[in-house]
C-alpha positions in Angstrom: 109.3 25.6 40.1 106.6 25.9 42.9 107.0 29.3 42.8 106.2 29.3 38.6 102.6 26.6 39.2 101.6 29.2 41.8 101.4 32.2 40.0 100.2 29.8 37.1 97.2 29.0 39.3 96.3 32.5 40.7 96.3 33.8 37.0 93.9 30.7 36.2 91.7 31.7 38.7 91.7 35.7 38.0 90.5 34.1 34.5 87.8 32.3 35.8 86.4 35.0 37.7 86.6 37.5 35.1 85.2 35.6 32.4 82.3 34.7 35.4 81.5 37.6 36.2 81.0 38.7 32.6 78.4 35.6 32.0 76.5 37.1 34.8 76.4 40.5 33.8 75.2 39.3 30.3 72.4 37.1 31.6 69.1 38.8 31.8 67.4 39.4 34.6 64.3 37.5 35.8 61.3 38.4 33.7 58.4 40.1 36.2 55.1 40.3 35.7 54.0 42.0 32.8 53.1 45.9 33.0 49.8 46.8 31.3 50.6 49.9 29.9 53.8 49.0 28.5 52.0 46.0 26.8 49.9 48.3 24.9 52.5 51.0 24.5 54.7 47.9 22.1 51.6 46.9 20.5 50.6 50.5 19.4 47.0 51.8 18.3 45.7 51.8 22.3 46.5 55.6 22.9 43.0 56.4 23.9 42.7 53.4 26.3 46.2 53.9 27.8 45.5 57.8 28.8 42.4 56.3 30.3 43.6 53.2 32.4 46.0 55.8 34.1 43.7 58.9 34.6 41.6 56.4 36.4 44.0 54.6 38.3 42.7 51.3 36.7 46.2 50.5 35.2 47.9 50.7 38.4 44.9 48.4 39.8 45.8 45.4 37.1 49.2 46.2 37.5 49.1 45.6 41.5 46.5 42.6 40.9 49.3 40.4 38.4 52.0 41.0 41.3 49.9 40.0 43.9 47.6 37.8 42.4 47.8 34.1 40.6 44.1 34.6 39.3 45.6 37.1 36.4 43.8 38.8 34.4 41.9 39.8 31.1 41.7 42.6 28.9 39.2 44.0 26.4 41.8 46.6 24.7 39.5 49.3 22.5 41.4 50.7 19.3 42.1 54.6 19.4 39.8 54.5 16.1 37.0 52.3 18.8 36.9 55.6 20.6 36.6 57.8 18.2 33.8 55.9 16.6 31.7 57.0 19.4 29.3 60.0 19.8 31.1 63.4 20.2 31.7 64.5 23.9 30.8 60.7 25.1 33.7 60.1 27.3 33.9 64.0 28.9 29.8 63.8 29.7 31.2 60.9 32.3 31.7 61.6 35.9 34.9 60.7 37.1 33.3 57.3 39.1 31.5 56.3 35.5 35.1 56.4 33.7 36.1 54.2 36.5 33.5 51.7 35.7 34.0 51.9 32.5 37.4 51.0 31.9 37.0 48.3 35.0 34.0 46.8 32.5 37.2 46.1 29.8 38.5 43.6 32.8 37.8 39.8 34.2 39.7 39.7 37.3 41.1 35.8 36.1 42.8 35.5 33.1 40.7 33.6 30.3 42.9 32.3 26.4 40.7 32.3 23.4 40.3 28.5 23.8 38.6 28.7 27.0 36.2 31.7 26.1 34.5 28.9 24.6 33.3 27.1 28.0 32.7 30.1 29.8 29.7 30.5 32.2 27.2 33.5 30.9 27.2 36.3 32.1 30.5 37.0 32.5 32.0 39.0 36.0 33.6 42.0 35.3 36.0 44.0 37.6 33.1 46.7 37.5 30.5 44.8 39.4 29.1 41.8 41.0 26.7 39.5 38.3 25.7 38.0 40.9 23.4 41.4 41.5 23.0 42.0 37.9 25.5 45.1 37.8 27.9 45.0 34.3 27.5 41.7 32.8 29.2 40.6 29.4 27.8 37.8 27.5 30.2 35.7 25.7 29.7 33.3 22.5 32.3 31.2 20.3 31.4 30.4 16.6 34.6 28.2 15.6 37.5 30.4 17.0 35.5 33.6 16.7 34.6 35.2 20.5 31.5 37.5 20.2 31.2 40.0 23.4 27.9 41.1 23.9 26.7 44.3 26.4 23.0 44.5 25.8 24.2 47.8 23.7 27.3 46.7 21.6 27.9 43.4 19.7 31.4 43.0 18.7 33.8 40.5 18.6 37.9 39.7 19.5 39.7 41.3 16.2 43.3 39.7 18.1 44.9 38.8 20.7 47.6 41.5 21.5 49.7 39.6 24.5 49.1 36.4 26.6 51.0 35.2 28.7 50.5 32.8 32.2 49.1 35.9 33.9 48.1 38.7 31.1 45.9 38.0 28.4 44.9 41.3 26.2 42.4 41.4 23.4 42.0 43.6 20.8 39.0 45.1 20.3 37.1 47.3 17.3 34.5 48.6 19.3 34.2 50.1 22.6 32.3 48.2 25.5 29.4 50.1 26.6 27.5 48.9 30.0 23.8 49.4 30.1 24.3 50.8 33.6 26.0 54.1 32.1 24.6 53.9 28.7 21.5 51.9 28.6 18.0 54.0 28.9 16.6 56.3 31.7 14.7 54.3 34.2 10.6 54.5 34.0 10.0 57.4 36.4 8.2 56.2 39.3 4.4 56.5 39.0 3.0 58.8 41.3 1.4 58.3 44.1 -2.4 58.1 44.4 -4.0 60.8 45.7 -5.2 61.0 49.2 -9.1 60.3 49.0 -10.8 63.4 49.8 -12.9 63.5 53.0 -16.0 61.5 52.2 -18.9 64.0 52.3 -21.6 62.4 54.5 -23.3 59.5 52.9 -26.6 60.1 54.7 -28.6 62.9 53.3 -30.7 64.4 55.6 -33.5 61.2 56.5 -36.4 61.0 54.9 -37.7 59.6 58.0 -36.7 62.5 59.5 -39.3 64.2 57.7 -41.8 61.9 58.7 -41.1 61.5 62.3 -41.6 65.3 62.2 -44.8 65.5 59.9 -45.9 62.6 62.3 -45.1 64.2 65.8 -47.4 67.7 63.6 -50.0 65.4 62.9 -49.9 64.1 66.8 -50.3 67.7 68.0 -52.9 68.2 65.9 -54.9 65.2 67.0 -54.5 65.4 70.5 -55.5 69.2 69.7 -58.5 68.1 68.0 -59.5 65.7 70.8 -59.5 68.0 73.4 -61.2 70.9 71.3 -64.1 68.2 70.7 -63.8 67.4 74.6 -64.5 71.0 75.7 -67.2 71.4 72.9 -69.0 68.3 74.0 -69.3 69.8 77.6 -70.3 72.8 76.6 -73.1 70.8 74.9 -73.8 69.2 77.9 -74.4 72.1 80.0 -76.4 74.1 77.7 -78.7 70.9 77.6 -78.8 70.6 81.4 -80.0 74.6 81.1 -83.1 73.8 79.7 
């Protein structure tokens, strides 16, 4: 009878572990952070901007900020048809460094929902530069729950909001975010610089005095000439009178 409970038991407890071990295999694993690209690979229509975030690296950057980051962060996601909208040969007359900025300019480094787009602090910070030294601002506005993104170039507007989560948000967008910084007008060219005055000619003609001190020292010479010309003719007077 002991002999019949005990192998009653061990095949109760071969029965536990089995039917355990098969809950736990079932379960899912622990959700990670989210992965940019694969975001936008589900949602479709972001070809464009996905060839982009990794020919730049930027992807792996957001990637590496949500794992190691509680900030998260936002995403302005341009359409494939956004793209093409834009000037033949745009995106290939960029240097490598201005695709960079770019794409970071489609980034906040915190994450922002729609809801708080509409207490936001203009201008916005973008992962491509610092506001604070006026490099790649956005400027945000809210009319009801419509957010309007403004560049200085383009003025467009959230069309949806593709994922958002406690560290991703994404945000669909129609048009492509251009920076004045790449896109804006040339800077004035610098005005020249003034020529170097030429060497003054001399101011002072030749004196007029200088003409008269010389006529003057002429007409001394020609008194003190005359003077003793009327000297030697007076004596010569003189001794003609005493001849007679």
């Amino acid at each position: 009878m002991q002999h019949f409970t005990c192998v009653i038991t061990l095949l109760f407890l071969v029965q536990f572990i089995v039917v355990t071990s098969a809950q736990l295999a079932d379960s899912p694993a622990p959700a990670g952070p989210p992965n940019i690209t694969a975001v936008l690979e589900k949602a479709g229509e972001f070809g464009t901007f996905i060839r982009l975030l990794k020919s730049t690296h930027v992807g792996d950057q957001i990637n590496n900020q949500l794992n190691n980051s509680v900030n998260g962060i936002t995403v302005f996601a341009p359409t494939d048809s956004a793209f093409s909208s834009l000037p033949s040969g745009t995106m290939n007359s960029l240097t490598d460094q201005q695709q960079v900025a770019l794409i970071q300019f489609h980034e906040l480094p915190y994450i922002v929902s729609i809801s708080q787009f509409q207490t936001i602090s203009n201008p916005v910070r973008t992962q491509a530069g610092d506001v604070n030294n006026g490099r790649y601002p956005l400027n945000v506005t809210t009319i009801g729950n419509s957010v309007n993104i403004t560049t200085g170039i383009v003025n467009t507007s959230i069309a949806s909001t593709v994922y958002s989560d406690s560290q991703l948000a994404v945000y669909k967008l129609d048009q492509v975010l251009l920076p004045l910084e790449i896109f804006g007008p040339p800077a004035p060219a610098a005005a020249p610089a003034p020529n170097k005055s030429k060497k003054k000619e001399s101011s002072i003609a030749e004196s007029p005095s200088g003409t008269s001190d010389s006529s003057g020292a002429t007409a001394a010479v020609n008194l003190k000439c005359t003077y003793e010309g009327g000297i030697v003719f007076a004596a010569a007077v003189i001794s003609l009178w005493w001849s007679y």
